[in-house]
C-alpha positions in Angstrom: 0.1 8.4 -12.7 3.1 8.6 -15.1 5.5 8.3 -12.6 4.3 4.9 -11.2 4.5 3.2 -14.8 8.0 5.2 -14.8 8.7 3.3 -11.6 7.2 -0.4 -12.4 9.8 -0.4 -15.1 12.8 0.6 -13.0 11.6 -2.2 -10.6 11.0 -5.2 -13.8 14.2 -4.3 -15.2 16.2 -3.9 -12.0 17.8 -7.4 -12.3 19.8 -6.6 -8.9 16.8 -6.1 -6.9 16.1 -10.0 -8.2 19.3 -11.6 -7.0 19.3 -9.3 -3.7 15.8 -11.5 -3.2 17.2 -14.7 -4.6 16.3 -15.2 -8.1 20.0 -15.7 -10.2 18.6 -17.4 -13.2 14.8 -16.2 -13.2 13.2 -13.1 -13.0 9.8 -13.4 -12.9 7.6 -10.3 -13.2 5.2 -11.3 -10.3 8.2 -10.8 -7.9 9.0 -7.4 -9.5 5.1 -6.4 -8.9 5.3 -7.4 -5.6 8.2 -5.8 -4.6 7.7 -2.3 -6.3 3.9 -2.7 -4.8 5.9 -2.7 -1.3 8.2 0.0 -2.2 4.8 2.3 -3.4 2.8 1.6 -0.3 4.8 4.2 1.5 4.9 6.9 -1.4 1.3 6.1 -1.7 0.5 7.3 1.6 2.2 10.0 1.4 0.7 11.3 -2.0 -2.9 10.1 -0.4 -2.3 12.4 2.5 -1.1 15.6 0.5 -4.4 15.2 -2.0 -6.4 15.0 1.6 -4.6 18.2 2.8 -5.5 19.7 -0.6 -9.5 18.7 -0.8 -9.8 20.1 2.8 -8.2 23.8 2.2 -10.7 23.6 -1.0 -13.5 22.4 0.9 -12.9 25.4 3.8 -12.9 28.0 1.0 -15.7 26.9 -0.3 -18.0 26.4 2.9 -16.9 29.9 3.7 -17.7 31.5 -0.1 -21.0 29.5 0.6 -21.7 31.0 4.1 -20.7 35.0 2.8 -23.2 34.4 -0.1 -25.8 33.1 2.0 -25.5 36.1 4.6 -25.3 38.8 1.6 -28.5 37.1 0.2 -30.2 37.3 3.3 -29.3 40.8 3.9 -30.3 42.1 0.2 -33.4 40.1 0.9 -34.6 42.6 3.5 -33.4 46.1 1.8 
């Protein structure tokens, strides 16, 4: 989360990035969020897909803990 409030200030303050896109005299801030909105969409994805990749390994080990447990269970049921 930090580094997205680290990065909407590099992108407000980047008064290049405004003149590359037109805007010599004015910088408005609603260009800036649109513009570092475009430039997250891709690193957003990308940080979307590793959390994904993370909840499923967790979600694996856990189905398999669950099945182990229920199959011990079972067994001590009928010792």
């Amino acid at each position: 989360m930090f580094y997205i409030f680290a990065l909407f200030s590099v992108f407000i303050n980047n008064r290049s990035l405004y003149r590359d896109f037109g805007f010599h005299k004015e910088f408005p801030i609603i260009i800036g969020f649109i513009l570092f909105s475009d430039a997250l969409a891709p690193m957003d994805t990308v940080v979307k897909l590793l959390m994904n990749i993370l909840s499923r390994k967790f979600e694996f080990e856990a189905g398999k803990r669950s099945y182990s447990s229920r199959v011990t269970a079972y067994a001590l049921t009928y010792l």
